[in-house]
N, CA, C and O atoms as CSV, one atom per row, in Angstrom:
chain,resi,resn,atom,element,x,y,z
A,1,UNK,N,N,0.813,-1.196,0.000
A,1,UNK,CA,C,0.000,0.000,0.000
A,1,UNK,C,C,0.859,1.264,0.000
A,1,UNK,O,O,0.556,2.131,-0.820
A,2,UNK,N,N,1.997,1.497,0.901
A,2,UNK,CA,C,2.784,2.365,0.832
A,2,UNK,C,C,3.537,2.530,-0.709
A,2,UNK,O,O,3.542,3.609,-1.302
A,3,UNK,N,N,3.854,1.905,-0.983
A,3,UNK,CA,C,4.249,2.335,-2.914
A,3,UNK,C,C,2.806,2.838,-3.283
A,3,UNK,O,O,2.831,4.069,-3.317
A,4,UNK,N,N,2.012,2.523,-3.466
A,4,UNK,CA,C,0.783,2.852,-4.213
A,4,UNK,C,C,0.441,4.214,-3.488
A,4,UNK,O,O,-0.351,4.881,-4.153
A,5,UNK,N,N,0.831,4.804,-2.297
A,5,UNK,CA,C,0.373,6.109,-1.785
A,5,UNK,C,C,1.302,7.528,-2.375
A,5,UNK,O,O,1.041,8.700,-2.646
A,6,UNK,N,N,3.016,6.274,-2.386
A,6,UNK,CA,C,3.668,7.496,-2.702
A,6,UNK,C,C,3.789,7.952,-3.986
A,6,UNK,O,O,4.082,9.136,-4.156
A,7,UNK,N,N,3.616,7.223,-4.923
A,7,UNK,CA,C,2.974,6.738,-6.229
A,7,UNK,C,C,2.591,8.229,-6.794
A,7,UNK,O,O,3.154,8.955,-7.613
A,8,UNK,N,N,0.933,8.441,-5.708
A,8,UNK,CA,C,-0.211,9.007,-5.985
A,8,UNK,C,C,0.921,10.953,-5.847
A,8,UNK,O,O,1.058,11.877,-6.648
A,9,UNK,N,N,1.459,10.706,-4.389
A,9,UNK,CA,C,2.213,11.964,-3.701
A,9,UNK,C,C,3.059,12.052,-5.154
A,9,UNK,O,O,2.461,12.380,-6.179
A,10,UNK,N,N,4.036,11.837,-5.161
A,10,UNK,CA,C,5.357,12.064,-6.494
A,10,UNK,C,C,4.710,12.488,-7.916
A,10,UNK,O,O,5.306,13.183,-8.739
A,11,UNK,N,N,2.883,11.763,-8.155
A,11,UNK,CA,C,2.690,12.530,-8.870
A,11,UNK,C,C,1.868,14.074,-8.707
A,11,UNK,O,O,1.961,15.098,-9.384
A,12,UNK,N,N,1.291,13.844,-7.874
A,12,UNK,CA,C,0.689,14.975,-7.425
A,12,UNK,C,C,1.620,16.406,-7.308
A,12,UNK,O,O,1.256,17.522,-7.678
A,13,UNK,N,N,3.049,16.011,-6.627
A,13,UNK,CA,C,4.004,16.967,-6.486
A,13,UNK,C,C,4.687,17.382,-7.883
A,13,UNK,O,O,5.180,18.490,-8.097
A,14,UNK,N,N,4.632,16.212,-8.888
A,14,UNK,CA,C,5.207,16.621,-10.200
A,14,UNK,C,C,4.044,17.406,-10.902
A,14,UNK,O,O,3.959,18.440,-11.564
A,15,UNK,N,N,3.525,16.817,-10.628
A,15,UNK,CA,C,1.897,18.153,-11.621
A,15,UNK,C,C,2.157,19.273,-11.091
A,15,UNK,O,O,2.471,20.179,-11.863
A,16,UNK,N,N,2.108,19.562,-9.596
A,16,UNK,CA,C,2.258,20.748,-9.033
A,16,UNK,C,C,3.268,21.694,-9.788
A,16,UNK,O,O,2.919,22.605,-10.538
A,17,UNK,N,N,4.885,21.268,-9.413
A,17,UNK,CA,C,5.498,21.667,-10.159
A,17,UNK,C,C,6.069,22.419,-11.492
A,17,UNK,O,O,6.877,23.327,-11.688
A,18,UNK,N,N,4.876,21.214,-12.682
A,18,UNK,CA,C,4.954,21.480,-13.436
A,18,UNK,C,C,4.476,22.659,-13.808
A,18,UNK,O,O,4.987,23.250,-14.759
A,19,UNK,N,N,3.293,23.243,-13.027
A,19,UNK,CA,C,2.241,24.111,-13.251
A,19,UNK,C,C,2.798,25.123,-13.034
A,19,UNK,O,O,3.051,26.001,-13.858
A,20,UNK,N,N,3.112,25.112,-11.622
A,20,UNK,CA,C,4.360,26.229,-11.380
A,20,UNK,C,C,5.385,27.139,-11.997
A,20,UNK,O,O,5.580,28.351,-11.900
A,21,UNK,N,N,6.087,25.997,-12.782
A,21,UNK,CA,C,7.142,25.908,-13.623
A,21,UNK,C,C,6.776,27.242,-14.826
A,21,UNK,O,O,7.500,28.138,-15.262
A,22,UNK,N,N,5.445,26.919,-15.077
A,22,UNK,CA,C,4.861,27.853,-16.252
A,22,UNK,C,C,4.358,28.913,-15.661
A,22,UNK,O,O,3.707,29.506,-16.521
A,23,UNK,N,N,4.300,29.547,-14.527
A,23,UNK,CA,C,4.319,30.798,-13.608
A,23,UNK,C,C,5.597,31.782,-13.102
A,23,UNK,O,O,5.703,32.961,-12.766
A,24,UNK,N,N,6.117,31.121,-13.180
A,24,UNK,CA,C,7.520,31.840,-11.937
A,24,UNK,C,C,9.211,31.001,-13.011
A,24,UNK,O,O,9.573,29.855,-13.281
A,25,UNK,N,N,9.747,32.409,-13.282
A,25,UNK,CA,C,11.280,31.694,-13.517
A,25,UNK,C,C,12.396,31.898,-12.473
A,25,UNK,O,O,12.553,32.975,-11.899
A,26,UNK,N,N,12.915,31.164,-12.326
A,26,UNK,CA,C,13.685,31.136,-10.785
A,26,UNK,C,C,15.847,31.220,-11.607
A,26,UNK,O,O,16.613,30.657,-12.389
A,27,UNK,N,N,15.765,32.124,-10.826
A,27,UNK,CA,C,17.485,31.945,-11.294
A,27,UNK,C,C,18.638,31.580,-11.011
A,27,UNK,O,O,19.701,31.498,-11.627
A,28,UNK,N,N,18.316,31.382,-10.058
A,28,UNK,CA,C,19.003,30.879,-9.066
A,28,UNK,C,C,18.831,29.872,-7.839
A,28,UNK,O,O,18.463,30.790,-7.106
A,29,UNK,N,N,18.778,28.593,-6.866
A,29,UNK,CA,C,18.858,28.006,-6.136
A,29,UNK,C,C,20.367,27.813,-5.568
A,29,UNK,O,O,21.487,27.979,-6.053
A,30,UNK,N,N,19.768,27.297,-4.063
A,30,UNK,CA,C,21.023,26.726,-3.565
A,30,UNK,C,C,20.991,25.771,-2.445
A,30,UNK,O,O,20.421,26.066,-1.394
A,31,UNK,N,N,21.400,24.983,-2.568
A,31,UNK,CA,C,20.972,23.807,-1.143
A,31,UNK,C,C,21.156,24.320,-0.420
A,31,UNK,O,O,22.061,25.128,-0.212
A,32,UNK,N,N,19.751,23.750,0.597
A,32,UNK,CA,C,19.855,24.075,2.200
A,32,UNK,C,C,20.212,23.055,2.836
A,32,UNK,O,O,20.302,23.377,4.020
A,33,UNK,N,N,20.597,21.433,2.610
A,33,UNK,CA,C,20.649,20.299,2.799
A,33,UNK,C,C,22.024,19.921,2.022
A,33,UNK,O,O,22.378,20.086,0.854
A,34,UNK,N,N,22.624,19.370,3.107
A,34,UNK,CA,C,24.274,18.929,2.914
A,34,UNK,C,C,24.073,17.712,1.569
A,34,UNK,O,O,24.855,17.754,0.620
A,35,UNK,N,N,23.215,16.907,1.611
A,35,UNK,CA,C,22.897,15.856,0.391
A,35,UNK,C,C,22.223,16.238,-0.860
A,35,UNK,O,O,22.015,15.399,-1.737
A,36,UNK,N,N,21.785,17.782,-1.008
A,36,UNK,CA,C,21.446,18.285,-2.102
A,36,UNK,C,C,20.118,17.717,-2.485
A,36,UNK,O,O,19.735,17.514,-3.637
A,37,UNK,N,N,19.217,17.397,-0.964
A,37,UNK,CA,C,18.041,16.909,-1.295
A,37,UNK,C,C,16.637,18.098,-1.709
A,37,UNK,O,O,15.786,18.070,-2.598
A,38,UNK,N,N,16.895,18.984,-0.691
A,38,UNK,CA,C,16.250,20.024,-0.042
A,38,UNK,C,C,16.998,21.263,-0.887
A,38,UNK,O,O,18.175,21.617,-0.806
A,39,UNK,N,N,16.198,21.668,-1.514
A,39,UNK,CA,C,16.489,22.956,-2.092
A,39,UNK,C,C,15.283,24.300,-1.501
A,39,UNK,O,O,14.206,24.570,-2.032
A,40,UNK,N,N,15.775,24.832,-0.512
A,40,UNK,CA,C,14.659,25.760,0.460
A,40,UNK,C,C,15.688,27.422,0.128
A,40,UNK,O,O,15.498,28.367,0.893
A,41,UNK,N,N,16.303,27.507,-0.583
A,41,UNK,CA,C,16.886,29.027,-0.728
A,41,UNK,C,C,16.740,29.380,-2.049
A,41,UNK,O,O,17.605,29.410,-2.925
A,42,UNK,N,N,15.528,29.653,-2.117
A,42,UNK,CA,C,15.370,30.087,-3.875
A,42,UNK,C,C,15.816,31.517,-4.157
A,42,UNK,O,O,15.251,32.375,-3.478
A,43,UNK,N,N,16.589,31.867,-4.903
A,43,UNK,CA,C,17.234,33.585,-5.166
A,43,UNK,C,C,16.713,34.321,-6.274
A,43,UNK,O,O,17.436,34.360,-7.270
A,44,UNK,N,N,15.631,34.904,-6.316
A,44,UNK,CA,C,15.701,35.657,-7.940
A,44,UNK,C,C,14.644,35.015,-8.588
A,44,UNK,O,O,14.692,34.833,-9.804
A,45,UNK,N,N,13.495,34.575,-7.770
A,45,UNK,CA,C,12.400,33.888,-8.765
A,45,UNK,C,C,11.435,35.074,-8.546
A,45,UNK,O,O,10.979,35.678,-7.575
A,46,UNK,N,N,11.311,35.143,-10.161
A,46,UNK,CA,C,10.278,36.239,-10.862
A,46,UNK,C,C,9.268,35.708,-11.578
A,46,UNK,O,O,9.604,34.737,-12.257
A,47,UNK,N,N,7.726,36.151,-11.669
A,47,UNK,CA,C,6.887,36.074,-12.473
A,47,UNK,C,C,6.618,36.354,-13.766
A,47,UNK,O,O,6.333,37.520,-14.041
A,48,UNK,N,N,6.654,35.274,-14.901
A,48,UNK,CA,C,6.977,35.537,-15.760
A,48,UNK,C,C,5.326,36.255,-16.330
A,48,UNK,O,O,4.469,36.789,-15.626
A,49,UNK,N,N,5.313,36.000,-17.961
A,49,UNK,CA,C,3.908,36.837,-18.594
A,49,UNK,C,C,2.814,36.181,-17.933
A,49,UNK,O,O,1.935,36.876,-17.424
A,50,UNK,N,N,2.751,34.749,-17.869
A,50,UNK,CA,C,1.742,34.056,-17.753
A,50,UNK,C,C,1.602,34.049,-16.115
A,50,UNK,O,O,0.484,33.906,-15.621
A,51,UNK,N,N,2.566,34.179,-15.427
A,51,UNK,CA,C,1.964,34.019,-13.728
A,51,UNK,C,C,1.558,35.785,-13.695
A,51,UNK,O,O,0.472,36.029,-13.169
A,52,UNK,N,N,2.002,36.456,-13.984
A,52,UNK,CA,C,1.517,37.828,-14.489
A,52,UNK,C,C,0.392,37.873,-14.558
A,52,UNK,O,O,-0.147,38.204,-13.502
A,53,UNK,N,N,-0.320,37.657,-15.460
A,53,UNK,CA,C,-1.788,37.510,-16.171
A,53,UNK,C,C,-2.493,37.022,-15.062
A,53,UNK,O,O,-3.233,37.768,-14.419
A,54,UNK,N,N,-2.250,35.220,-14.626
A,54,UNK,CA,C,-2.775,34.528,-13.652
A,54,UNK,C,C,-3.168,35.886,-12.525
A,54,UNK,O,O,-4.303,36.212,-12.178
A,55,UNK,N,N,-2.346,36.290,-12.259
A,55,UNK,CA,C,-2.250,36.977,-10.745
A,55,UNK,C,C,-3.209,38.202,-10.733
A,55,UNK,O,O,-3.822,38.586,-9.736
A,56,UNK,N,N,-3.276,38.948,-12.370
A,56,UNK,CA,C,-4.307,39.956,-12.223
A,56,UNK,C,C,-5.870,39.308,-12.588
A,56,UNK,O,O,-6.822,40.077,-12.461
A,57,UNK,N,N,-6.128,37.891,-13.043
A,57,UNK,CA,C,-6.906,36.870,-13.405
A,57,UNK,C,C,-7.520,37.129,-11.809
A,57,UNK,O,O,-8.577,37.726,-11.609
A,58,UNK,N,N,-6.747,36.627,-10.839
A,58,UNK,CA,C,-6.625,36.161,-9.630
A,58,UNK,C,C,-7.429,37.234,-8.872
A,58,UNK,O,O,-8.377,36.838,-8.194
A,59,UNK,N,N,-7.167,38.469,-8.912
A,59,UNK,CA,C,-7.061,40.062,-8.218
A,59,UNK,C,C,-7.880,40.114,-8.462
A,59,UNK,O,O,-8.698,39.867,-7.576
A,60,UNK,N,N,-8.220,40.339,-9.329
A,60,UNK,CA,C,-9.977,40.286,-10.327
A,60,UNK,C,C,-10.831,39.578,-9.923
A,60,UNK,O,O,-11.952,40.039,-10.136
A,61,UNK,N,N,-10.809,38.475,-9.332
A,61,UNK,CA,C,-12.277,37.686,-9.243
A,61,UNK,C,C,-12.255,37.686,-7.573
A,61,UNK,O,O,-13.321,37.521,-6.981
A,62,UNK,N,N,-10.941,37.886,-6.785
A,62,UNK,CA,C,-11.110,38.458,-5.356
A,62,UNK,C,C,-11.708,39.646,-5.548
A,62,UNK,O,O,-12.619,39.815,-4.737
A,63,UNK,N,N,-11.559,40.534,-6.297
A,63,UNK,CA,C,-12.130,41.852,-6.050
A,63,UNK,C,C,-13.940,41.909,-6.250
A,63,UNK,O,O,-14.697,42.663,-5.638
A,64,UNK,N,N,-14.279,41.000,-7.163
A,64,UNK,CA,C,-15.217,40.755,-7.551
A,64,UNK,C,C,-16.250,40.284,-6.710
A,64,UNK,O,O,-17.427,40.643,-6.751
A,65,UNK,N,N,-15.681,39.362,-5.854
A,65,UNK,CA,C,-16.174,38.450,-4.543
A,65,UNK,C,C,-16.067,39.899,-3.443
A,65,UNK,O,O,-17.207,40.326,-3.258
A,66,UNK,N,N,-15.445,40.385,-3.004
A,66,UNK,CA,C,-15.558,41.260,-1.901
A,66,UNK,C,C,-16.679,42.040,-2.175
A,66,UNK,O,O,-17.615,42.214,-1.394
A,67,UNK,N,N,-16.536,42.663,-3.671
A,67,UNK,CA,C,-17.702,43.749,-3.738
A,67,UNK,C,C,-19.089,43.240,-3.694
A,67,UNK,O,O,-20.019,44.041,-3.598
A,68,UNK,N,N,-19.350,41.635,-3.774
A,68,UNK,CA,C,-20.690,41.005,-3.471
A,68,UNK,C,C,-21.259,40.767,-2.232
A,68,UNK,O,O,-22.464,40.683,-1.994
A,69,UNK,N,N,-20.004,40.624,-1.172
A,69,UNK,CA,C,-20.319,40.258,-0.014
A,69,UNK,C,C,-21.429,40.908,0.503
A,69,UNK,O,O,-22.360,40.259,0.980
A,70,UNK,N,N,-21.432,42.722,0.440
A,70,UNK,CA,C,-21.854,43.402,1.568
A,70,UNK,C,C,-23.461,42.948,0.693
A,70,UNK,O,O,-24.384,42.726,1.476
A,71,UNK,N,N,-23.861,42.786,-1.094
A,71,UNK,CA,C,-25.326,42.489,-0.858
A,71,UNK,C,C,-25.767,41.194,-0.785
A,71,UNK,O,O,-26.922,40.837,-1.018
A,72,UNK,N,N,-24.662,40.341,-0.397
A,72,UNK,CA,C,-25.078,38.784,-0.341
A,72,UNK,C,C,-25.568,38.919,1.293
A,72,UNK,O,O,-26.558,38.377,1.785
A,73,UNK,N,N,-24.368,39.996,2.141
A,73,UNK,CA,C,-24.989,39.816,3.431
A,73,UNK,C,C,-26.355,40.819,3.779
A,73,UNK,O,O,-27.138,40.752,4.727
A,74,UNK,N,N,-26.314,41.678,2.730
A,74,UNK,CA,C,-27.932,42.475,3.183
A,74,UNK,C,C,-29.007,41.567,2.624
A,74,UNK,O,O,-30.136,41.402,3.085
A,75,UNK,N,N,-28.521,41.060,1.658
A,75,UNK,CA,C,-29.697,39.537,1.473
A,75,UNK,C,C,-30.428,38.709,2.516
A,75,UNK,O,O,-31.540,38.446,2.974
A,76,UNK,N,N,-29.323,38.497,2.600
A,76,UNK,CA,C,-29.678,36.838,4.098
A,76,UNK,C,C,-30.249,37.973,5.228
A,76,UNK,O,O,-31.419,37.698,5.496
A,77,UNK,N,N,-29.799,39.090,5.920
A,77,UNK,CA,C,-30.541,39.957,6.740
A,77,UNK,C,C,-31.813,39.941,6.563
A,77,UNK,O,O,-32.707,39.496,7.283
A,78,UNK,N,N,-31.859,40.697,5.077
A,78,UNK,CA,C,-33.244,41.074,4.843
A,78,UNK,C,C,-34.366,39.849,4.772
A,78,UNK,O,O,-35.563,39.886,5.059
A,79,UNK,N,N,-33.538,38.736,4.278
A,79,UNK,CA,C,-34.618,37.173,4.111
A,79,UNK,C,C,-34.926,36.901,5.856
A,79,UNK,O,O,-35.886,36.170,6.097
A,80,UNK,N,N,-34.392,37.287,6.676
A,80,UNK,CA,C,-34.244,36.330,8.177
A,80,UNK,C,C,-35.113,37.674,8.979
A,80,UNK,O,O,-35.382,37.519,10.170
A,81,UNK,N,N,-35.509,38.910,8.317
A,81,UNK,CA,C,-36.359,39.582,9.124
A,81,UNK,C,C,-38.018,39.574,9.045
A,81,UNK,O,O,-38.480,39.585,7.904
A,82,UNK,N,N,-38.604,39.563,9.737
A,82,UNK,CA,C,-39.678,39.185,9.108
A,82,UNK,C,C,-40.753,41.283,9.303
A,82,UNK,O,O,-40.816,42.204,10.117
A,83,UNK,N,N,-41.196,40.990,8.218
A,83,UNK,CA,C,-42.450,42.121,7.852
A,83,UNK,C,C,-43.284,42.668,9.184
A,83,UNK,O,O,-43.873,42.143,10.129
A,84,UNK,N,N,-43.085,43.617,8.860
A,84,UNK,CA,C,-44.452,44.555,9.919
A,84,UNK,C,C,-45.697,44.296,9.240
A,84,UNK,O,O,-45.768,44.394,8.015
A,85,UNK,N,N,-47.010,43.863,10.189
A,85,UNK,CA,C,-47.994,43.780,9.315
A,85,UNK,C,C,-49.050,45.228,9.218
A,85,UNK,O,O,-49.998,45.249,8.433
């Protein structure tokens, strides 16, 4: 069972990656780990066109969601009060 879990992890982390990969160019690394397992000191990673785009993609539909809140919450108020007769 343990092969078949890490299986699922190694790919999950390589998709991740990959996705990544097409967001952010990095220029630099440097091990933080004496065996060169662990690479945790990334130097100089920039957003390229496409994590660019993503990010104002991104900004945009948060901004979009905030400005609904205040009549999603005068909604549910107004549904939960009940009428003067």
């Amino acid at each position: 069972m343990t092969p078949f879990i890490s299986t699922i992890i190694a790919r999950v982390l390589a998709i991740t990656d990959y996705f990544l990969a097409q967001w952010v160019d990095v220029a630099a690394v440097s091990n933080a780990s004496p065996n060169g397992c662990w690479e945790f000191d990334v130097q100089n990673a920039t957003l390229n066109a496409c994590g660019q785009e993503f990010i104002a993609n991104l900004t945009d539909v948060v901004e979009g969601v905030i400005a609904l809140v205040p009549s999603l919450l005068g909604g549910l108020f107004a549904f939960g009060t009940p009428e003067a007769v």
